[in-house]
C-alpha positions in Angstrom: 0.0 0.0 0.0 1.1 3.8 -0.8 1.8 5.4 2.7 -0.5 8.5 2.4 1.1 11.9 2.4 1.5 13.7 5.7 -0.6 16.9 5.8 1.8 20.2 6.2 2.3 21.5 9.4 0.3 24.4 10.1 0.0 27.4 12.9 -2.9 29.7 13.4 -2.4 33.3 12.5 -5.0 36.0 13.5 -6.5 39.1 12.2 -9.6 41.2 12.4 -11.3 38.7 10.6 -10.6 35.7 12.9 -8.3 32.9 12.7 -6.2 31.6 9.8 -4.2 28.5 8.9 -0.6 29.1 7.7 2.0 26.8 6.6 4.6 26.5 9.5 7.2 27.0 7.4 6.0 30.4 5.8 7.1 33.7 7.1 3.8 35.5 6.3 0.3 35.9 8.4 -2.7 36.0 8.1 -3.4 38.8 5.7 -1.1 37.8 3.1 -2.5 33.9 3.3 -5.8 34.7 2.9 -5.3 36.9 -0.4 -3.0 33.9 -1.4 -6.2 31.4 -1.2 -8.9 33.9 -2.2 -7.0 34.7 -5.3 -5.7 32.5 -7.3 -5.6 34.2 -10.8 -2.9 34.0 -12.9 0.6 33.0 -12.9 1.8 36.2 -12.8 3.5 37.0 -9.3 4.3 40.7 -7.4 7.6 41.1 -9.9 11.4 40.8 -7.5 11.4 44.7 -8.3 9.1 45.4 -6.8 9.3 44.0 -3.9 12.9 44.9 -3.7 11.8 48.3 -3.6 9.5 47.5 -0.5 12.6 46.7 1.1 14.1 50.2 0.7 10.4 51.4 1.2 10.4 50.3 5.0 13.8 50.2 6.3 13.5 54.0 5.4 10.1 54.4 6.8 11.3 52.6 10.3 14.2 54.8 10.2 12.3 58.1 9.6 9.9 56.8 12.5 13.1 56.6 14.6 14.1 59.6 14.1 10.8 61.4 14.5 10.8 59.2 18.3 7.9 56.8 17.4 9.9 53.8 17.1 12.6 52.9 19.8 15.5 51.5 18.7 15.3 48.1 19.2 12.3 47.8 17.1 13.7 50.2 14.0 17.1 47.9 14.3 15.1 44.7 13.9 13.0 46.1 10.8 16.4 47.2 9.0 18.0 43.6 9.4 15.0 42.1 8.0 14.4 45.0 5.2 18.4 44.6 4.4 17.6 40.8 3.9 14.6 41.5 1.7 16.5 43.9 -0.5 19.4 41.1 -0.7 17.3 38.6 -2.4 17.3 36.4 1.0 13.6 36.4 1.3 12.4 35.7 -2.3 10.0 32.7 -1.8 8.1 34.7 0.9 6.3 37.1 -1.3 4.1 34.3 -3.3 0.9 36.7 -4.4 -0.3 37.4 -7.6 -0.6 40.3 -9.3 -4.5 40.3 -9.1 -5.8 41.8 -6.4 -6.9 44.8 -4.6 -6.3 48.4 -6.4 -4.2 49.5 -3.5 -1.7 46.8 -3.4 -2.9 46.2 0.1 -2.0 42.3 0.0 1.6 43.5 -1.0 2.0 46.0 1.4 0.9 43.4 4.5 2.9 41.0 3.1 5.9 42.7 3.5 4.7 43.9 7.0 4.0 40.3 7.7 7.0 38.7 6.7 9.8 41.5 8.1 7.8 41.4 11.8 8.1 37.6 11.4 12.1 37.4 10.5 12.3 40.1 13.3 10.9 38.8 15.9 12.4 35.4 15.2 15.9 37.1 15.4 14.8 39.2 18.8 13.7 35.7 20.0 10.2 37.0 21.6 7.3 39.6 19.9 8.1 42.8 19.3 7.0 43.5 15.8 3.5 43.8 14.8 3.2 44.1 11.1 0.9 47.1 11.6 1.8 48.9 14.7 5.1 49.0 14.0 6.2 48.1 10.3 3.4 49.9 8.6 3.8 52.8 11.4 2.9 56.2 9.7 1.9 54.4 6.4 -0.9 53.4 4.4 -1.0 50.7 1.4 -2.6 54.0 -0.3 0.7 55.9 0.2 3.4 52.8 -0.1 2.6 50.9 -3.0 2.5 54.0 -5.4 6.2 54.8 -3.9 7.4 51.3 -3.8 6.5 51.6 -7.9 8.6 54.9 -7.8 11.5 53.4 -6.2 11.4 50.0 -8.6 10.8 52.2 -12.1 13.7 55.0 -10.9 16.0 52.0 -9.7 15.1 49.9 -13.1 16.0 53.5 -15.3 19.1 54.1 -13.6 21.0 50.6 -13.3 19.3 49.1 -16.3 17.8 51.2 -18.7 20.4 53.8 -18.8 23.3 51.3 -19.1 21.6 49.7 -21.7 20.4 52.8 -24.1 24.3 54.1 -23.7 26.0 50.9 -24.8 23.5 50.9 -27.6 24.2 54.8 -28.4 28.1 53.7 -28.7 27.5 50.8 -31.2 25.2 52.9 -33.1 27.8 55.4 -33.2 30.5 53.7 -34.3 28.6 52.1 -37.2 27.3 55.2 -38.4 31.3 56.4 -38.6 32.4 52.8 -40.0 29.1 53.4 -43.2 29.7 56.6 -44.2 30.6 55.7 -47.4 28.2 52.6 -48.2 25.6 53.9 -50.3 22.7 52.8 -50.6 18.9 53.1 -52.0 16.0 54.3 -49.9 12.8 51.7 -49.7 14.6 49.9 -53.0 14.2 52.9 -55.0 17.1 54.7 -56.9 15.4 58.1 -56.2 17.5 59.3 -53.1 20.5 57.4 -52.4 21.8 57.9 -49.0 24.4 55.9 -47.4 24.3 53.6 -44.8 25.6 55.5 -42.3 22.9 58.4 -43.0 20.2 55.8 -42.1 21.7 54.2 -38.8 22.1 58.2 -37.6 18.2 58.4 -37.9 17.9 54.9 -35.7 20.5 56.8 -32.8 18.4 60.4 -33.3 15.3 58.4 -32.2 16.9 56.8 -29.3 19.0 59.7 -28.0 15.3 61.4 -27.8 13.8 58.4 -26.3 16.4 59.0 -23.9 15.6 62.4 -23.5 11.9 61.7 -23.0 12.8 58.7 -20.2 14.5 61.6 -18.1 12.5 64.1 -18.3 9.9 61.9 -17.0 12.3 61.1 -13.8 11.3 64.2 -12.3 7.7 63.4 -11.4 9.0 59.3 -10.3 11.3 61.0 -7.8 8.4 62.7 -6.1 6.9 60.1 -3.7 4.0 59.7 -1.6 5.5 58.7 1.9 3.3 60.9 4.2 0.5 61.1 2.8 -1.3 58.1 4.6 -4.4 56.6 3.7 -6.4 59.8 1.7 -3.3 62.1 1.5 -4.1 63.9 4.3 -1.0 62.5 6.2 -3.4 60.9 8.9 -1.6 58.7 12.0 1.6 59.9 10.6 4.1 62.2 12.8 5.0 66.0 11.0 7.8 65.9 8.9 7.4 62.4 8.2 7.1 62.4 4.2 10.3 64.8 4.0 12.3 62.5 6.7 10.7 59.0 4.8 11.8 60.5 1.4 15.3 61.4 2.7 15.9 58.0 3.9 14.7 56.5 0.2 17.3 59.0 -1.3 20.0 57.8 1.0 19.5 54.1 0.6 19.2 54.4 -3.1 21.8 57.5 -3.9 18.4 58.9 -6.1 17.1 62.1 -5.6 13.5 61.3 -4.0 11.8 63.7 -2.4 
């Protein structure tokens, strides 16, 4: 006879809504496995980006709360260890949700809450995180998952984008020198004859403004919403909060946010 498989082990995460089964060897709660069963749409997950940028999201969040005196030490230290593990890849299988879900990215946002209060309170050895009162202090999904999307498009532009458009710029350059002399016909016609070299400066013009475009659009992805709390009003969150949030996201990124 087959032996029968042994049903996973299991704790019993709460939340507003009552009690939850987890797998036991999850780092989430209850929020983030209850928007894991209730949607399953899709294969496409929260992208590594993204949830990268979360970790520079709330490591500077817990740090502008510690500044501002509304989260001791302790607490803020624990959040950055577990924020600096996210941001290093460590923690990759925790964030297993799909793209489909609430407009506000509210799923996303407690996930990360979840899991970081989790790792820190396994490395503090007793509870001291909560996802909300602490993690998500001074923050709404309303205000972090619009800047988290910031953080991962301005990262994306700047170590990726940028790199990639200039190394293309190069090549076209240097081909446009190396065909200045190969004529040829324009659309198989003997009409206007150009040269090669003519046509390839056209394909660099477009990107070089395409470039152009990209950063000029930086300006409004550098502004983020850190402060402004569930309707923008900057509800539950301590004054100066969006301006010492924002500073934080500059420093951890070396990117002008604000």
């Amino acid at each position: 006879l087959e032996e029968e498989e042994s049903p996973l082990e299991q704790r019993i995460e709460h939340d507003t809504m009552g009690e939850v089964a987890v797998p036991a060897d999850k780092l989430w709660g209850a929020q983030t496995q209850r928007s894991f069963e209730n949607f399953p749409i899709g294969e496409e997950k929260m992208p590594p980006d993204l949830i990268h940028a979360f970790g520079v999201l709330k490591e500077a969040c817990a740090a502008a709360n510690h500044r501002l005196g509304t989260l001791d030490t302790r607490r803020y230290q624990l959040i950055q260890s577990a924020c600096q593990a996210i941001r290093a890849g460590e923690l990759a299988e925790q964030f297993p949700l799909s793209v489909w879900q609430t407009g506000s990215g509210t799923q996303t946002n407690m996930n990360c809450n979840e899991v970081i209060a989790h790792v820190g309170n396994a490395q503090a050895g007793e509870t001291l995180l909560h996802p909300n009162d602490h993690v998500n202090l001074s923050q709404s999904s309303n205000d972090t998952f619009p800047s988290a999307l910031h953080i991962a498009a301005v990262t994306a532009l700047h170590t990726r984008l940028e790199p990639a458009l200039t190394e293309m710029l190069l090549c076209l350059h240097r081909l446009e020198t190396d065909n200045q002399t190969v004529v040829k016909t324009t659309h198989l016609q003997d009409a206007v004859p150009i040269t090669f070299g003519q046509e390839i400066s056209g394909w660099r013009a477009m990107l070089e403004h395409a470039r152009d475009m990209i950063r000029a659009s930086l300006a409004g992805l550098y502004e983020l919403a850190l402060g402004g709390t569930a309707v923008g009003t900057g509800l539950n969150a301590p004054l100066g909060f969006d301006a010492a949030a924002a500073e934080e996201v500059a420093r951890l990124t070396g990117l002008p946010f604000r």
